[in-house]
N, C-alpha and C positions, 0 to 999 in steps of 0.2 A: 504493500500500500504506500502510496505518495507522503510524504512526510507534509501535513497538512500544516504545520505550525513554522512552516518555511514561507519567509518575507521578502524570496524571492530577489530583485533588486533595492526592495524598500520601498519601490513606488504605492502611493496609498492610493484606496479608491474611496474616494468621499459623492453618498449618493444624494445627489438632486435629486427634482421631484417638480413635475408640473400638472397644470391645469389649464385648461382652454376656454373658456368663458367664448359662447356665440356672439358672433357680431354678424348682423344679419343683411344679406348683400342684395343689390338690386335686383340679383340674377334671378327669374324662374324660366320654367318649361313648361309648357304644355303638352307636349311633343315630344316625339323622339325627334325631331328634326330642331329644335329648339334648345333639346336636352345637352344635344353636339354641339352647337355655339354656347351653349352654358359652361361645356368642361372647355370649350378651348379658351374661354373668355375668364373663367375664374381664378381665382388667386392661388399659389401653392399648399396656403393654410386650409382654403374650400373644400380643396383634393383630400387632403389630410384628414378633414374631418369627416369626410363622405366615406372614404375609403380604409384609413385606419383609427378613427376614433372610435368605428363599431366595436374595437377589440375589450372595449370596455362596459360593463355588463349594466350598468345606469344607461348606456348608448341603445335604449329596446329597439332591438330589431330582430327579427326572427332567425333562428339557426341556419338554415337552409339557404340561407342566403348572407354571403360576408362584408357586403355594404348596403351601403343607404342605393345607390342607382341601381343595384341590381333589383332589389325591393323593390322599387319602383316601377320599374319596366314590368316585374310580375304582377303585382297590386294592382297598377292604375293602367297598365296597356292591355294584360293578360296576356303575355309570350314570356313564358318561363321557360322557352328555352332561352331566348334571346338572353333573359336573365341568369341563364346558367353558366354562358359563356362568358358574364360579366363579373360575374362571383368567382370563376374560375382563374380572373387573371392573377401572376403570380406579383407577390410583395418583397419577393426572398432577396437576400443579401446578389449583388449591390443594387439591385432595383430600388429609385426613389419614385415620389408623387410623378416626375415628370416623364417618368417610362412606362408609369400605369395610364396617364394623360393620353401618352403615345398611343396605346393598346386600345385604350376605351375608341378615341377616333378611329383608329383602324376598323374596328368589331364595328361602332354603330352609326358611323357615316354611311355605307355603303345599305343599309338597309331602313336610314332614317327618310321619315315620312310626315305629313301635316295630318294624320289621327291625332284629333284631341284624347287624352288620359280622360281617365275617373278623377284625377285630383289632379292640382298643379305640382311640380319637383320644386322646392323654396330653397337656391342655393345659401349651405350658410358658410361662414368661414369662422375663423379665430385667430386669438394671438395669444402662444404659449404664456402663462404666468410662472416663471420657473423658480421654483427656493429649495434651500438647503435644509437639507434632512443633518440631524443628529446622528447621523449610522455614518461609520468609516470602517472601510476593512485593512486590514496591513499583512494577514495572513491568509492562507486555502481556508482553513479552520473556521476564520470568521468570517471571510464572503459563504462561505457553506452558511453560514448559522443565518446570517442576515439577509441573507435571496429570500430565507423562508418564511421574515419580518418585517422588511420594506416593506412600504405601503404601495399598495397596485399604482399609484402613479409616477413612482420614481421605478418600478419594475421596468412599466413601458416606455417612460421618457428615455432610460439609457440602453433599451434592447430595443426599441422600434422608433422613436418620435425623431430622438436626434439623425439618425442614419434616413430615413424614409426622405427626411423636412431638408435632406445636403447640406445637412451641419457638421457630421463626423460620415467619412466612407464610409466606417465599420461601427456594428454595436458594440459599444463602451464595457460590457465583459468579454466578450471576445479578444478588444483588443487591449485589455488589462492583462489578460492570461496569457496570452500570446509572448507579450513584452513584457512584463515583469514577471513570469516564470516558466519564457521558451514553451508554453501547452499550446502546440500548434493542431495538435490533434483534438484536445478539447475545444478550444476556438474555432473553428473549422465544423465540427459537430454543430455549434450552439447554433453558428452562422446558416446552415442549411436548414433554420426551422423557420418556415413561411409565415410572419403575422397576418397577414391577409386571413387566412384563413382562420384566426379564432374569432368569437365575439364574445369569450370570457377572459378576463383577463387571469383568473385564478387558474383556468386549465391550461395557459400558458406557460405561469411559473411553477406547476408541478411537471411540464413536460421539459422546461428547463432547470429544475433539479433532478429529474431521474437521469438526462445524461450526464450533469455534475458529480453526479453518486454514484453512475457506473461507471465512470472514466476517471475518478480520483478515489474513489473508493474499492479499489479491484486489487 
């Protein structure tokens, strides 16, 4: 087993922690033809919230679908596939807002149309409020103990929000572990889990402590 009380370079990891308060934009849809100039028109914070703010479980939106547009398109157009293919796109390391932006055009220009919806799409956007948490790790030992005690918003701000929003390349444990103690195979691991696809924030950090636990705990 990995000597978990190893401080590795010394480098600490001190965790932030944010919150996105709506700021509600002029943008709607009616349309899927509308819905298209709404993502290419919207702000990168829009994207963020439509597409990975679901990951957080106060964000009600239903399982089966991993954003707000994909919803949409099932709800208020009814083509759930159309919707499937939109829930499907990937969030995974290095993919930011502006290469799911890319995707979404690609998938719904080509079969967008002036059907009005059941309801209008209300684009909304945000602006991260970021502060400092009390939790600092300087060992394996205590970032193990403290993934499992952060609070769901400093979990996602440094595994999805900063990386997605092209603030840091990589998520901020991957690349703590990486460089301050050479875990290219845990980092690497943690990097290949898609946020896109959760809309619980809790079943994200137990699937990023079970590879914690099986790749330092072995």
């Amino acid at each position: 087993m990995m000597d978990l009380d190893s401080k590795g370079k010394g480098i600490l990891f001190e965790f932030y922690a944010a919150y996105y308060p709506p700021v509600y934009s002029k943008l709607k849809a009616r349309s899927l033809k509308e819905l298209v100039e709404g993502i290419k028109k919207a702000d990168k914070y829009s994207l963020f919230y439509h597409i990975f703010h679901p990951i957080f479980s106060s964000h009600l939106i239903p399982e089966e679908y991993s954003n707000d547009f994909a919803h949409w398109i099932a709800e208020s157009l009814g083509d759930k596939e159309l919707a499937e293919l939109v829930s499907d796109i990937s969030g995974s390391e290095p993919r930011t807002v502006e290469d799911v932006r890319k995707d979404l055009i690609e998938i719904l220009e080509p079969r967008a149309n002036d059907t009005i919806g059941l309801s209008e799409f209300v684009f909304v956007s945000c602006r991260p409020i970021i502060y400092k948490t009390n939790y600092v790790a300087r060992s394996l030992a205590e970032f193990l103990d403290l993934i499992q005690t952060i609070p769901a918003r400093s979990l996602v701000w440094h595994f999805v929000a900063k990386r997605v929003l092209g603030i840091t390349r990589r998520n901020d444990f991957s690349e703590w572990l990486e460089t301050n103690f050479g875990l290219t195979e845990v980092a690497e691991a943690l990097s290949r889990i898609d946020p896109q696809t959760y809309v619980n924030e809790e079943i994200l950090r137990k699937d990023i402590i079970k590879i914690l636990e099986r790749m330092l705990l072995k």
